[in-house]
C-alpha positions in Angstrom: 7.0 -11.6 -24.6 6.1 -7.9 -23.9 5.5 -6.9 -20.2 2.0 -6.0 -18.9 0.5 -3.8 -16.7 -2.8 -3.8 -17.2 -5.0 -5.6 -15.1 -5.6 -9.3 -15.7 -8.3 -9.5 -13.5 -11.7 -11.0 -14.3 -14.5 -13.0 -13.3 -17.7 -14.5 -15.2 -21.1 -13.7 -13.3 -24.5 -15.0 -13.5 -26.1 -11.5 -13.9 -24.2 -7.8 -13.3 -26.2 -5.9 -11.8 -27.7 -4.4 -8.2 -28.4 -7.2 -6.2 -26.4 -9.9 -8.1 -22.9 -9.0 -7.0 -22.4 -5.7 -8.5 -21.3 -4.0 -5.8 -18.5 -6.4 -4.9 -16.8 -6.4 -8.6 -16.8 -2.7 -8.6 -15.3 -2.5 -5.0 -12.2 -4.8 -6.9 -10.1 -3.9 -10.2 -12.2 -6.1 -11.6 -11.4 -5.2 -15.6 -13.1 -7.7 -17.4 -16.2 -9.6 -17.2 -17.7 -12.5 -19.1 -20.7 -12.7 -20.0 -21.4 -16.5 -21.8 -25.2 -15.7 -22.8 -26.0 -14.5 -26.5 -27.9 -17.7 -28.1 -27.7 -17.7 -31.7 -31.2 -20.0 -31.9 -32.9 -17.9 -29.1 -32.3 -14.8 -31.8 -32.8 -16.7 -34.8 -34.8 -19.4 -34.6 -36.2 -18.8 -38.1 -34.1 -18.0 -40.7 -33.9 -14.3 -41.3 -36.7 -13.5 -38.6 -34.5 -12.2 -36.0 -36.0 -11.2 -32.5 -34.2 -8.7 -30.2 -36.5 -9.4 -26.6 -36.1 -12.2 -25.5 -35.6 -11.8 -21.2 -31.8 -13.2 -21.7 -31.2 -9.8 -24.0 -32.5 -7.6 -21.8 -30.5 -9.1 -18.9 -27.6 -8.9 -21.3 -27.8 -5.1 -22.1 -28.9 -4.2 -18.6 -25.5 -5.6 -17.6 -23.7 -4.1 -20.7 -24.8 -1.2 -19.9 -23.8 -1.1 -16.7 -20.6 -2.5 -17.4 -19.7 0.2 -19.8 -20.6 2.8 -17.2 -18.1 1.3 -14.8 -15.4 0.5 -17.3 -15.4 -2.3 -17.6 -14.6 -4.6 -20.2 -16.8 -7.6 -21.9 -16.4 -10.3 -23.8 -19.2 -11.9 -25.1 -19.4 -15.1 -25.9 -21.7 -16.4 -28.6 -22.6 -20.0 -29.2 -25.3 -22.7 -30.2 -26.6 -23.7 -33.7 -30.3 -23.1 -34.7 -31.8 -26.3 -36.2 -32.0 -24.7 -40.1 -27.8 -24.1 -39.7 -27.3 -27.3 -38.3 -24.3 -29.6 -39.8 -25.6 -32.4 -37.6 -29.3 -32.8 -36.7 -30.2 -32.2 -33.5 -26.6 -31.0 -32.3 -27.2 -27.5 -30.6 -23.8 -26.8 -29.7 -22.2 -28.5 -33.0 -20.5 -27.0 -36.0 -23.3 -24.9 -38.4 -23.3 -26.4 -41.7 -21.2 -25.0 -44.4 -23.7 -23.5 -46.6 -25.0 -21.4 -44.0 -21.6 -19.6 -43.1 -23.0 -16.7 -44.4 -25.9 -16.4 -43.0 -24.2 -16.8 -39.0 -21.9 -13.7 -40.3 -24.9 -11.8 -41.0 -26.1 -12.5 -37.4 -22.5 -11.4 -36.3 -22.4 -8.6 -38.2 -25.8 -7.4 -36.5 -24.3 -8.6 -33.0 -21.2 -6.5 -33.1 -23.5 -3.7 -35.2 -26.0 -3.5 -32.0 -23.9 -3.7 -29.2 -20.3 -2.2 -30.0 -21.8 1.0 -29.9 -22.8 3.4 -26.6 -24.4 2.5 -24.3 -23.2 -0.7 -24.4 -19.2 -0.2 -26.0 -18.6 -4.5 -26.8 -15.2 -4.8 -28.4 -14.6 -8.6 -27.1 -16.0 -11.2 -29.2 -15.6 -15.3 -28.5 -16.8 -17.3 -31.0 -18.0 -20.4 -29.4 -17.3 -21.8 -26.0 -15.1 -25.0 -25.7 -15.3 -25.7 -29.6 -12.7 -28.3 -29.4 -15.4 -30.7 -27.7 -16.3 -33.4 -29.6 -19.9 -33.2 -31.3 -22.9 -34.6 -29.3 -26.5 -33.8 -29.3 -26.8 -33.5 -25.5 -27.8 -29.7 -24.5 -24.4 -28.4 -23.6 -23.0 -25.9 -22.4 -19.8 -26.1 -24.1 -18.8 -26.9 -28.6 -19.1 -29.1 -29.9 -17.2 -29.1 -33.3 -14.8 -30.7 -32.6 -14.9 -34.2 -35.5 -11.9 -37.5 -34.6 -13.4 -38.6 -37.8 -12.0 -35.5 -39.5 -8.4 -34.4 -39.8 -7.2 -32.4 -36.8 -10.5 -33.0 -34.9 -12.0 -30.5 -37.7 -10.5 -27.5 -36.8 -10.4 -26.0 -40.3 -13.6 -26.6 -40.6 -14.3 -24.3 -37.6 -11.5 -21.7 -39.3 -13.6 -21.5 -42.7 -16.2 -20.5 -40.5 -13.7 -17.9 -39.6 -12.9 -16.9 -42.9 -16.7 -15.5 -43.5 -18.0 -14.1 -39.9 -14.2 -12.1 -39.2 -14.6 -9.8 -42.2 -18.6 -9.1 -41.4 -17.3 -8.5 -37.7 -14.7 -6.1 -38.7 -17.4 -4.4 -41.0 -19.7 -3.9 -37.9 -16.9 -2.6 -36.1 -13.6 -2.1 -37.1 -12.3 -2.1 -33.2 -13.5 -5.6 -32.5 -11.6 -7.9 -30.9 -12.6 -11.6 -32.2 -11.2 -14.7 -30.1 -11.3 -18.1 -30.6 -13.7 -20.1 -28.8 -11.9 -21.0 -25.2 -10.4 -24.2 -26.0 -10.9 -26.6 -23.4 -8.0 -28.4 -24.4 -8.7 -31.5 -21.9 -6.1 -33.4 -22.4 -2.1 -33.2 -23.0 -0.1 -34.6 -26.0 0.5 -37.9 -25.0 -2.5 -38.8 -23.2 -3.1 -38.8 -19.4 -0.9 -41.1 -17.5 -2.8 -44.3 -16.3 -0.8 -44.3 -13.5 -2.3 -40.9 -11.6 -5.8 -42.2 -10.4 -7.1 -39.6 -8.9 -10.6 -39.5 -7.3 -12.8 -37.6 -9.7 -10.3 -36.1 -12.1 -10.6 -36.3 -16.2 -8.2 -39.2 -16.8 -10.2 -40.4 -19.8 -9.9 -38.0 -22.3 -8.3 -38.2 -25.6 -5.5 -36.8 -27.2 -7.2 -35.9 -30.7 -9.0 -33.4 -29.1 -6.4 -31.4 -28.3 -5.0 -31.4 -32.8 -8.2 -28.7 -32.5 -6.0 -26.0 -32.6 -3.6 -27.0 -35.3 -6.6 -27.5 -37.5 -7.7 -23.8 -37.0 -4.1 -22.5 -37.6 -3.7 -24.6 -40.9 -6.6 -23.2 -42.1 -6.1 -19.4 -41.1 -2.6 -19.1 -40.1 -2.5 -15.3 -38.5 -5.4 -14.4 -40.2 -9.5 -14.1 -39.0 -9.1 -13.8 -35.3 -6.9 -11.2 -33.4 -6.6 -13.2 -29.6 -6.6 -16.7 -28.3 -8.5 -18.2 -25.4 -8.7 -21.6 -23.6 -9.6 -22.8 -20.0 -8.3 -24.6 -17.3 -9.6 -26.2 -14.3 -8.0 -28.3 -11.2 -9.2 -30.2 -9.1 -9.2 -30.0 -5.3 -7.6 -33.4 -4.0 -9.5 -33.4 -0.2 -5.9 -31.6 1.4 -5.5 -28.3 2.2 -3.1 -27.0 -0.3 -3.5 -29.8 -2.8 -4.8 -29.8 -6.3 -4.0 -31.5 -9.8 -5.2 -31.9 -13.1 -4.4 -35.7 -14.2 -5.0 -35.6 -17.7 -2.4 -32.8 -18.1 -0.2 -34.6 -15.3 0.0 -31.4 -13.5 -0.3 -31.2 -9.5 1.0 -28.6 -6.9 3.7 -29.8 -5.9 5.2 -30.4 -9.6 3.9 -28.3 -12.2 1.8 -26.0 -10.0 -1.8 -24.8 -11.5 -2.4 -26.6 -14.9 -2.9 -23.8 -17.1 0.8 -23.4 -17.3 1.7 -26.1 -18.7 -1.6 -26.0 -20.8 -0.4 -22.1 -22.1 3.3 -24.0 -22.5 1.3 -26.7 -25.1 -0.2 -23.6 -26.7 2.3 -21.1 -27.4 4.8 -23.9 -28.6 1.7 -24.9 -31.2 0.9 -21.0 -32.2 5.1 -20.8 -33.0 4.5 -24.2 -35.1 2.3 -22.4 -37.4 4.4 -18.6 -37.1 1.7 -17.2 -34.9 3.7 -15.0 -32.5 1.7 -11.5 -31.9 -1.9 -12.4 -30.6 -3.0 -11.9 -27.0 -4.0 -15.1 -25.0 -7.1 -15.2 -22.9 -7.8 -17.6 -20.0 -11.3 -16.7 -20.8 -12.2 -19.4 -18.1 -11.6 -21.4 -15.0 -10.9 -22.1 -11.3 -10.7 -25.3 -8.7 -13.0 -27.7 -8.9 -14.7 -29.6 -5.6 -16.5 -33.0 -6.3 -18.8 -33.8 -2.6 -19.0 -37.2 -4.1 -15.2 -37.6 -3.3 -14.2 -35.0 -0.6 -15.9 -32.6 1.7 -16.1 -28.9 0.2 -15.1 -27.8 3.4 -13.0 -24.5 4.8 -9.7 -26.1 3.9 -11.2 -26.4 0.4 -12.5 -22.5 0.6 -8.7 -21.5 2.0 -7.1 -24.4 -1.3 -9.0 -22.1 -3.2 -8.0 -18.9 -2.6 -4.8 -20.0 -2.6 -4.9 -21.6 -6.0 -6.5 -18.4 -7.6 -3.4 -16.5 -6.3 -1.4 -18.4 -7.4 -3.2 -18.5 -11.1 -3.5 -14.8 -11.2 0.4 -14.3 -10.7 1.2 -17.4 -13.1 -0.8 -15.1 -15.5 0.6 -11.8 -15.0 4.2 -13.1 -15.4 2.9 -15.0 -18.8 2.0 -11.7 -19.8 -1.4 -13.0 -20.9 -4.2 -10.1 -21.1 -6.9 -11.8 -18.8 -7.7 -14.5 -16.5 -11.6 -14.9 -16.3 -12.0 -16.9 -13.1 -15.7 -19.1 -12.9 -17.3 -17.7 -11.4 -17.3 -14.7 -9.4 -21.7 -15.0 -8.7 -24.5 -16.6 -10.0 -24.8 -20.2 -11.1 -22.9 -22.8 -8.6 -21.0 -25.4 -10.2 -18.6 -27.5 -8.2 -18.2 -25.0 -5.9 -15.7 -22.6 -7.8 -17.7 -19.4 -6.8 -16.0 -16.4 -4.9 -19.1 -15.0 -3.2 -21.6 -17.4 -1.5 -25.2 -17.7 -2.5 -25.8 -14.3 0.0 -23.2 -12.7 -1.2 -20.9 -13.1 1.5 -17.5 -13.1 1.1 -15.9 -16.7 0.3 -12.2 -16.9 1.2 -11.3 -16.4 -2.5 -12.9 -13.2 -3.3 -10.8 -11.8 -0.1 -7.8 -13.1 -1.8 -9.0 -11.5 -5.0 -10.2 -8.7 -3.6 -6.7 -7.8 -2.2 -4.5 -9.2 -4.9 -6.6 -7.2 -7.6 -5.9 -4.1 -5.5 -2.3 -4.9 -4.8 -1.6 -5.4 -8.1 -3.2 -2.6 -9.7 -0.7 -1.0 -12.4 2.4 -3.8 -11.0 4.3 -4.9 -14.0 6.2 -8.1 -14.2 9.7 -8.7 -13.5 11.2 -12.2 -13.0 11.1 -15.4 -11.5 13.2 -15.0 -8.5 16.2 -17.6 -8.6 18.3 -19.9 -5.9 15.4 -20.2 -3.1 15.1 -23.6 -2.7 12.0 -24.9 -2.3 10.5 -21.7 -3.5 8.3 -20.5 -6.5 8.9 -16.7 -6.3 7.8 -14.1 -8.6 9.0 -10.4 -8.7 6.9 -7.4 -9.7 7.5 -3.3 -10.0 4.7 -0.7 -8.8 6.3 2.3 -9.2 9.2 2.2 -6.9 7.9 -0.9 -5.1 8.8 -4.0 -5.6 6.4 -6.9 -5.0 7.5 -10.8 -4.5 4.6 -13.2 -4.0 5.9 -16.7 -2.9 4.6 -19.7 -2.3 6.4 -23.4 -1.5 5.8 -26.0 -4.2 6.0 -29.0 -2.7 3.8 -27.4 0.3 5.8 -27.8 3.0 7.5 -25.2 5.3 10.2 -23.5 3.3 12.3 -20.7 5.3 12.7 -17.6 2.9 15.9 -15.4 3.5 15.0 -12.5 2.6 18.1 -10.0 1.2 16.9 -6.9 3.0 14.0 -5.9 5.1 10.7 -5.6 3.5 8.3 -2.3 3.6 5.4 -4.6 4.4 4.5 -8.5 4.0 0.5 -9.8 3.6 -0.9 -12.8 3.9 -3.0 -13.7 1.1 -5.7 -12.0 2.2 -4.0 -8.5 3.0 -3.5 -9.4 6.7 -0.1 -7.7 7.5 2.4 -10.2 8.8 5.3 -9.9 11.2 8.4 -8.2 9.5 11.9 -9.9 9.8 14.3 -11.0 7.6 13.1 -14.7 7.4 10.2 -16.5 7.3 8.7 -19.8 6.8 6.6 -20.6 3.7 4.1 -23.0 3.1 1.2 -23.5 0.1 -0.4 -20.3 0.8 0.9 -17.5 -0.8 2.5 -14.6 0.7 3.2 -11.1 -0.4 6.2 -8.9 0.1 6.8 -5.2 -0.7 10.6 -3.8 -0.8 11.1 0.4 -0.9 14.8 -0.2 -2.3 16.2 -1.9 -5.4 16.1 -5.5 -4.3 19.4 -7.4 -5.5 
């Protein structure tokens, strides 16, 4: 795995621009943004009669533009099915029928054509969002190609598709980056244990879903995409500290934030199929609150900016190129947002806030050994060394330290009390060293 030291930090937002949280992603290291907007039906309703004004574009290239002027990076997600390309009547977010493969790379090709260049500088592409879904005809947000009446829940079906829009893209642009639509991979191997029932979380989801991949990857192999992405929610279990994902059998206090053991699923499948060199995205995701089970109160605002710090560093020492956290502003759902309706400051943004700051040019070390008790990463800025550590079972842990730290923050860059041990519970805690730390 090759070290990174570029910034992993991202959000998705409801609109970029002044007045709709602009001002607090430049005032991060925010690098990337998500934008999950470009319609293919609202373009190309009408075969071959494409229309370039609808008020989503010019939202879109306001924000693009705006974007490129600040440096920062987009991917743009691209999804839906116009009725005249649809495999399955009335399924908007469903698989385009195969005989009109052609004509959706022509509509990439134009895409990347119009928006790759200044002012607007795209080079991120996702094809699809949560394709691995299984096919409905509800208006969805996510897939829905995903077939358990086909081999590997169709996934070669989805990497012919592939096969036709990747060259067009490349023709458009030959510095695109195309990814794979972020899997939502609900589900591990074996099922969710029946045993774990917790309130509101995914429990009944099914296995096949999750052969999505390996059905791309026998189709393409290496070939027709250059990065992987997938998302990962948890779920906040009404106890500060506490979250879990059933239907991956992930929790806290075992596996910590589900998306490792989710990337742990996907890298083993990628080496199945001799797929070693592409980036991973986790194009999406954050904690989940349910008010129809628990209160989405301040000790679920503090479990939340907890859990993203501890997401962000599970990504950095994966050495995956972004974490896209839903959502920075905009659209409310389940109460994942960093900034409140106002714009005020949530908990979470001043968690990212700092932590995207702090971080800014670290590179990863190492998981820091024989702290029992302890989940402990190391990191190297410059001639600083960073440990960010956490107890995994959430209880107090004491934390010897072997020499006396420069500085230690709270998770929210409040400087804490200096010594050479401290006690460590669920919330994260920072911890800079001047000297070579043993």
């Amino acid at each position: 795995m090759k070290p990174r030291n570029l910034s992993v930090f991202g959000a998705e937002l409801g609109r970029f621009a002044e007045g709709h949280a602009l001002e607090e992603v430049i005032a991060t290291e925010t690098h990337w943004i998500r934008r999950n907007l470009v319609m293919w039906p609202d373009i190309e309703p009408v075969q071959g009669q494409r229309d370039w004004s609808s008020p989503n574009l010019e939202n879109l290239e306001q924000s693009l533009q705006i974007a490129a002027g600040n440096h920062v990076e987009v991917i743009l997600t691209v999804r839906n099915t116009p009725d005249w390309a649809q495999k399955y009547e009335g399924s908007v977010c469903g698989p385009i029928k195969e005989e009109a493969f052609a004509a959706f790379a022509d509509f990439m090709h134009d895409l990347v054509k119009r928006y790759s260049s200044p002012p607007y500088r795209v080079k991120y592409w996702e094809i699809g969002n949560e394709p691995d879904a299984f096919v409905n005809t509800s208006d969805m947000p996510f897939g829905c190609w995903g077939d358990p009446t086909l081999p590997l829940n169709g996934g070669a079906y989805y990497g012919r598709m592939l096969k036709q829009v990747y060259p067009k893209i490349k023709e458009a642009d030959p510095e695109a980056q195309v990814l794979l639509g972020g899997l939502i991979m609900d589900c591990e191997p074996g099922g969710a244990d029946p045993s774990i029932s917790s309130p509101g979380a995914y429990t009944t989801c099914s296995a096949v879903s999750l052969t999505f991949l390996s059905g791309i990857l026998s189709e393409v192999g290496s070939e027709y995409y250059d990065a992987v992405s997938f998302h990962s929610y948890d779920y906040y279990m009404g106890k500060k500290g506490h979250f879990e994902l059933a239907a991956w059998n992930s929790s806290a206090s075992t596996t910590g934030p589900s998306m490792t053991v989710k990337l742990k699923y996907l890298r083993a499948t990628l080496e199945e199929y001799g797929v070693y060199d592409k980036d991973i995205f986790l194009s999406e995701g954050g904690l989940l609150c349910q008010e129809e089970y628990f209160s989405c109160d301040q000790d679920f605002e503090e479990t939340k900016a907890q859990f993203l710090v501890k997401v962000y560093t599970e990504v950095m020492a994966a050495g995956l190129r972004a974490n896209v956290w839903y959502t920075m502003h905009g659209e409310v759902w389940r109460e994942t947002n960093l900034l409140a309706e106002d714009r005020s400051a949530l908990p979470a943004y001043a968690a990212y806030a700092f932590m995207s700051r702090e971080m800014s040019g670290a590179r990863y070390v190492s998981e820091v050994s024989g702290l029992d008790g302890l989940v402990v990463h190391e990191f190297e800025r410059g001639m600083t060394k960073i440990w960010i550590a956490w107890s995994r079972d959430g209880a107090g842990h004491l934390i010897t330290l072997p020499q006396a730290p420069q500085a230690i923050f709270d998770l929210y860059g409040n400087p804490i009390s200096s010594g050479d041990a401290l006690t460590i519970g669920s919330a994260p805690v920072y911890f800079e060293f001047t000297a070579e730390v043993p």
